[in-house]
N, C-alpha and C positions, 0 to 999 in steps of 0.2 A: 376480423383480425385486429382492427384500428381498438375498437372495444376490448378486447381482450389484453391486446398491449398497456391502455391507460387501470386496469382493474388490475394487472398484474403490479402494475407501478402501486397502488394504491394499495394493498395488499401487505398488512406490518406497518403499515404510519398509522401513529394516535392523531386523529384527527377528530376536531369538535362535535362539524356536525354529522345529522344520520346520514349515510350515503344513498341514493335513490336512485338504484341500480337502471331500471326502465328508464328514467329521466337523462341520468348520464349516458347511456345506451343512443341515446334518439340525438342526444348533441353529440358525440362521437361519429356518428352515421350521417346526421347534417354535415359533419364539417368533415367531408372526406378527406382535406388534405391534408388534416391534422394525424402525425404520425408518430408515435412517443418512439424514443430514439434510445433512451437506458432506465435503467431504475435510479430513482431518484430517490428524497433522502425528509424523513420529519423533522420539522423544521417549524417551533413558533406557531405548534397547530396546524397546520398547513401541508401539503405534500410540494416540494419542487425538483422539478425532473426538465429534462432537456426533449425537447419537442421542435417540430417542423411543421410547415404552414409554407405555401405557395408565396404570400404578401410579405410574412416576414423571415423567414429561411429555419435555419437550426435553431432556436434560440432558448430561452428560460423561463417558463412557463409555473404556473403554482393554482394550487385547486385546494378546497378546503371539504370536497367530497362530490360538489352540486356543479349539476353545469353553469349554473349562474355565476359560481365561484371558481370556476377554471379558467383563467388569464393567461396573457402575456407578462411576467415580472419585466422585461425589459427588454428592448431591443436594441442588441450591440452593436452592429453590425448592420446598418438604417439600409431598409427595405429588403427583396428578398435573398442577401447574401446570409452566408451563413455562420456565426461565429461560434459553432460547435462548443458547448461548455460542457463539460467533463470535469468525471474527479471530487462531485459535489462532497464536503466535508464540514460538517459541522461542530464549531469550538470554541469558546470564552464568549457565547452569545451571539457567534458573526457564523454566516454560512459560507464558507472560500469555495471556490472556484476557478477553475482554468479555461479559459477563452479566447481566440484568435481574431483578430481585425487587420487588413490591408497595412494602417498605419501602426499599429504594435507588435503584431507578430502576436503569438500564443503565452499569455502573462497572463498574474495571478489577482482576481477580483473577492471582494466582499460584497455581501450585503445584509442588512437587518431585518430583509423581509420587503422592503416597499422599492420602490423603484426608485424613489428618490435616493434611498441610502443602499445605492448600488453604485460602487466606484472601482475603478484600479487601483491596486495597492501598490504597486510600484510596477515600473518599466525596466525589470532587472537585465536584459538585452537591451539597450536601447536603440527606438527604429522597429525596424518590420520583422529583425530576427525572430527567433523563435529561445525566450526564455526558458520553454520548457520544450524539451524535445521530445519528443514521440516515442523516443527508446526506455523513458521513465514509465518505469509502473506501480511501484511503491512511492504515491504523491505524499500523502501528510501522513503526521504525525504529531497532537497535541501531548504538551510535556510543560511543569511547569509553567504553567500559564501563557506558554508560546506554542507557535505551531512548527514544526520542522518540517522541511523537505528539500529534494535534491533541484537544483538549479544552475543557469549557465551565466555569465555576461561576459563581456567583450575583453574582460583578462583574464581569463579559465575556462574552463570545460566543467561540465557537471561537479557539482561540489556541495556540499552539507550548508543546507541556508537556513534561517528562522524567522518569521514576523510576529509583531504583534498587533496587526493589523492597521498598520501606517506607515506611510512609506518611509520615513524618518529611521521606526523601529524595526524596517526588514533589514538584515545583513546577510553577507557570509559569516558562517561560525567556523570551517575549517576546511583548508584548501592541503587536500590531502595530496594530492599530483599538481604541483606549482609547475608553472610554465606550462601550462596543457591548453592554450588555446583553445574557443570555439573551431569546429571543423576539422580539425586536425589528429590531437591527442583525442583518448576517451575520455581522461578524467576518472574520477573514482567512482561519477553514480553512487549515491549513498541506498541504500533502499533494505527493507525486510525489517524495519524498526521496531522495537521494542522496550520497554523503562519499568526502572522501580523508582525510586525517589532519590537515589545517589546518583544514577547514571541513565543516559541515553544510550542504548547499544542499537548498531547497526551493522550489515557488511557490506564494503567495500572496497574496489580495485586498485591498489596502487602498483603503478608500475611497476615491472620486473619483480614484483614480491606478488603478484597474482591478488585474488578474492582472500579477504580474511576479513575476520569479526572483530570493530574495533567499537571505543568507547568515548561518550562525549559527556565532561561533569559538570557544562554548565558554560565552561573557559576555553579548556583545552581536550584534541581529541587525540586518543590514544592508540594503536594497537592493540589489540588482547590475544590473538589467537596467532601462530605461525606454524601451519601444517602443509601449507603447500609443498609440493616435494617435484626439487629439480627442477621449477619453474611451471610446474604445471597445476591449478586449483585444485583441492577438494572442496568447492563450492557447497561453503558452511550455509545453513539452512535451519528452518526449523528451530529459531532463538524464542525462547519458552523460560520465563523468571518461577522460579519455585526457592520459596526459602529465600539464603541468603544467594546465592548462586543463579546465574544465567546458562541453562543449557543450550545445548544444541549440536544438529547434529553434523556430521561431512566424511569426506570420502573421493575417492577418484574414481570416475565411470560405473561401475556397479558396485558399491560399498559404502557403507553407512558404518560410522563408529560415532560413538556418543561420547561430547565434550560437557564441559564445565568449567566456568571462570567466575569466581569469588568475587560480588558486586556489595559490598560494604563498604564505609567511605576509607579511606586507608591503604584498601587494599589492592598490589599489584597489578597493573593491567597485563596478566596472564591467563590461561589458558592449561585446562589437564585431561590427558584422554581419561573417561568415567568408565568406559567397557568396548572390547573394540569384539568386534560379532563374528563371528565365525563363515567363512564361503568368503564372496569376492571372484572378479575374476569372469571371463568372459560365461560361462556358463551355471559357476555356483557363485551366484548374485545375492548381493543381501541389501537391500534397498529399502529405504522404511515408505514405509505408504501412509500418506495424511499425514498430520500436525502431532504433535509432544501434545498429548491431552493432559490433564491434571486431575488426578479422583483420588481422595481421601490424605493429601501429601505425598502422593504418587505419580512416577509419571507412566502414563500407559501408550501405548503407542504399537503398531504393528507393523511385521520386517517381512520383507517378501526372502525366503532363503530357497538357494535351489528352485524348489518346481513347488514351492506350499508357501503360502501366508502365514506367520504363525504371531499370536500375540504376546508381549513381553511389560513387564514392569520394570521401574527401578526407580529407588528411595535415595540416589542421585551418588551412590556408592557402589564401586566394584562388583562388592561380596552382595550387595541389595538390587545388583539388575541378574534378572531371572527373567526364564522363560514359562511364560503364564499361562499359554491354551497352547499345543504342539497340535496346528491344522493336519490333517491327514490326506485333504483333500488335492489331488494332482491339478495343477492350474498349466499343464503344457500348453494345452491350448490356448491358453490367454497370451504365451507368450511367442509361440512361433504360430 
């Protein structure tokens, strides 16, 4: 199992040298307490992935395919505790990362591949809190030569932050729920990111206005979508750039309708229903299943309707979304 874990890790990274499966095999099996803990990320030739060892705990670990070349990158977290690094993301030539220790709490690190050039980038909770809470799951997002992601400190709650990999150039970029303390408020959680070269689009929570899809041009963050109805989400989803326009999709409980907002520089941070689907409703349900694909300037995508799957296009216009394969097939089963 320990072999199969570190080959699965391995598995999609361009790595230099040949890999020597037997070889690797017999260091895996030597070093029982070696336990690869997620998949990890190519990086500078090299695979690194988050691993566990008795002597030194969770830690961050890099292989270049050979057992000779499977190390320790660094130990956070000195001896065997465990500074669980998570989140691996690689951008502007730095590999970031998320890590926990006694005296920081869980804050965001870089490195250039050597242990030496393994550092915190900033203490954005400062003390043992937790900068990055656990309820985050959409971590980064590189955009114009910064990296974005959601973050807390000690005047707000989850908020839209950015680095450029110095603690100088980390900030808040926009504190969409002010006054939202750690602990207390939710904050807005920025998360589900997306970009074309005018904007950064994401969604986010702001109080008593629910989940909506808003827009960040670099300065200022906006608004784009207001569909929630009577205080309750249509938990937008599915933000997909095709063209000029950012789609995506939302809905309340079982219903999916497909939006669209004009991302050109200029233009209003608004929001238009593109086709709203047909069912809804406790048992004619229309739910889309997977991601807004994109084939030939199309978006293709499939809606669960009633009791069938059926697959739909659309050329990001009313009259141009159409139903493309009408399923036949009864899915009751799948659902009760």
């Amino acid at each position: 199992m320990r072999f199969m874990s570190l080959l699965l890790l391995l598995i999609g990274a361009s790595l230099p040298a040949q890999v020597d499966i037997q070889s690797l095999k017999k260091f895996v099996t030597d070093n029982i307490d070696f336990r690869a803990q997620s998949r990890g990320v190519a990086f500078n030739g090299k695979l690194f992935f988050p691993a566990t060892t008795i002597e030194e705990g969770a830690e961050l670990w890099m292989s270049d395919g050979t057992p000779e070349g499977t190390q320790l990158l660094v130990d956070l977290f000195s001896g065997p505790g465990n500074s669980f690094p998570q989140n691996l993301f690689v951008a502007n030539d730095l590999l970031y990362f998320i890590a926990t220790t006694p005296e920081l709490g869980a804050e965001l690190y870089r490195t250039d591949g050597t242990a030496e050039g393994t550092r915190l980038v900033k203490d954005i909770l400062p003390g043992p809190g937790f900068g990055f809470p656990s309820t985050i799951t959409d971590r980064f997002y590189s955009w114009r030569g910064r990296v974005y992601f959601a973050a807390q400190d000690f005047m707000r709650n989850v908020e839209l932050w950015s680095t450029d990999g110095t603690a100088e150039g980390t900030q808040i970029e926009a504190d969409i729920c002010p006054n939202s303390s750690p602990g207390s408020d939710s904050g807005s959680e920025p998360a589900k990111f997306i970009a074309n070269e005018h904007f950064l689009y994401f969604v986010a929570g702001k109080r008593f206005v629910q989940t909506e899809v808003w827009r960040f041009d670099g300065d200022t963050a906006a608004q784009v979508s207001d569909i929630s109805i009577q205080g309750f989400s249509e938990s937008p989803s599915n933000l997909t750039v095709l063209g000029d326009y950012v789609y995506f999709g939302a809905g309340q409980g079982l219903e999916f309708d497909l939006y669209r907002s004009l991302a050109t520089p200029g233009s209003a941070p608004t929001s238009e229903l593109v086709f709203d689907f047909p069912g809804g409703g406790l048992f004619l349900l229309n739910t889309v299943q997977g991601p807004l694909n994109i084939l030939n300037g199309a978006l293709i995508f499939s809606i669960r309707q009633e009791l069938e799957v059926d697959l739909w296009i659309s050329d990001g216009t009313p009259s141009g979304t159409r139903l493309l394969l009408d399923n036949d097939s009864d899915i009751t089963s799948d659902l009760f």
